[in-house]
C-alpha positions as MATLAB code, in Angstrom:
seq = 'XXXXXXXXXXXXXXXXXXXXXXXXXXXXXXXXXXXXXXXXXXXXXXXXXXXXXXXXXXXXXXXXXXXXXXXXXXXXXXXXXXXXXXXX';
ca = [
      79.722   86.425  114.497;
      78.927   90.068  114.192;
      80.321   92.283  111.667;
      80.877   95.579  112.709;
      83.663   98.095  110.422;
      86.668   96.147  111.779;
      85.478   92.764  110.888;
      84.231   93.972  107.206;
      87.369   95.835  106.760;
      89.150   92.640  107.561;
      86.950   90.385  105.391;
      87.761   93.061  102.610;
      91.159   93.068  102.831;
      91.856   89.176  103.355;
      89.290   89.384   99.454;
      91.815   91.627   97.976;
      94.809   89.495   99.454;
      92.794   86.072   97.973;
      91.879   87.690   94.376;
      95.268   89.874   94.093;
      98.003   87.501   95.370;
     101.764   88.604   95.993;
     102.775   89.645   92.504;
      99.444   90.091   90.723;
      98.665   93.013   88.997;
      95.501   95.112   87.820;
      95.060   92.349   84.974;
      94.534   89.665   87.787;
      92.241   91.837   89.754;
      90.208   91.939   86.429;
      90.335   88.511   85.662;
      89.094   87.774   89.204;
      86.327   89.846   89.310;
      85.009   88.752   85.849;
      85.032   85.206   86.571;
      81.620   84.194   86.930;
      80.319   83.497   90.990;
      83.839   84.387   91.814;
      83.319   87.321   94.317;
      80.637   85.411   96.162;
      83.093   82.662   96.457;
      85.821   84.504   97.627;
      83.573   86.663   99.780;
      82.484   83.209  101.634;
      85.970   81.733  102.091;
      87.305   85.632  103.413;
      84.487   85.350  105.970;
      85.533   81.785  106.888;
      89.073   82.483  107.018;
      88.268   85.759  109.683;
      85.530   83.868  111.763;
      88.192   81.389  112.455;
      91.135   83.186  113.157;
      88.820   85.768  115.459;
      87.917   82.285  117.242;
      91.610   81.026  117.320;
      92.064   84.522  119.249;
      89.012   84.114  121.688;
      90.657   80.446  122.204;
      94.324   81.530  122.764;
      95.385   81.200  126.497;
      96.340   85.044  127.887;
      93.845   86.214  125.109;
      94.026   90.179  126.270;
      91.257   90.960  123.840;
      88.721   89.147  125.271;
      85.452   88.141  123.197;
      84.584   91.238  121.248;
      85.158   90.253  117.393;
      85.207   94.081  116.678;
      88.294   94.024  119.075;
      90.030   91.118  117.659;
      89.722   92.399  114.299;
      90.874   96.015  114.807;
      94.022   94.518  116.254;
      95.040   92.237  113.556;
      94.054   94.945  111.203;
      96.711   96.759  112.883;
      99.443   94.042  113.139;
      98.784   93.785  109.119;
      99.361   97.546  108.894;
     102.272   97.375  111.220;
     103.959   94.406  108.596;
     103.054   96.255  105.509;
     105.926   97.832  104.082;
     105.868  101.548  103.881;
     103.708  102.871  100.562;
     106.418  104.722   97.866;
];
């Protein structure tokens, strides 16, 4: 799959989602990125986990998006900023 800005974005954020769950803090974003081969690791399973729900997309009958990944990825970045709750 290609990886234009919409895609990397995406990979990024599902990282920071993986290494900072609900409830972590700065001290768990530390521990994660000290942990040896961890941000390789995570950075494989982010990529996994955004190839296949861009191809879950492409697959979905009444897809309006069609087969651009780019596409695909700018609108669930969007549906994730449209769920986020509003910054204090």
């Amino acid at each position: 799959m290609s990886q234009g800005p919409n895609v990397k974005r995406l990979i990024t954020q599902r990282m920071a989602q993986v290494m900072i769950p609900p409830g972590g803090g700065f001290l768990t974003g530390l521990e994660a990125l000290a942990k040896p081969g961890n941000i390789g690791k995570v950075a494989r399973e982010a990529t996994d986990w955004v190839n296949k729900a861009i191809s879950l997309v492409k697959e979905a009958p009444n897809n309006p998006y069609g087969d651009d990944d780019e596409v695909i990825a700018g609108e669930i970045l969007r549906q994730i900023e449209l769920k986020r709750p509003p910054s204090v």
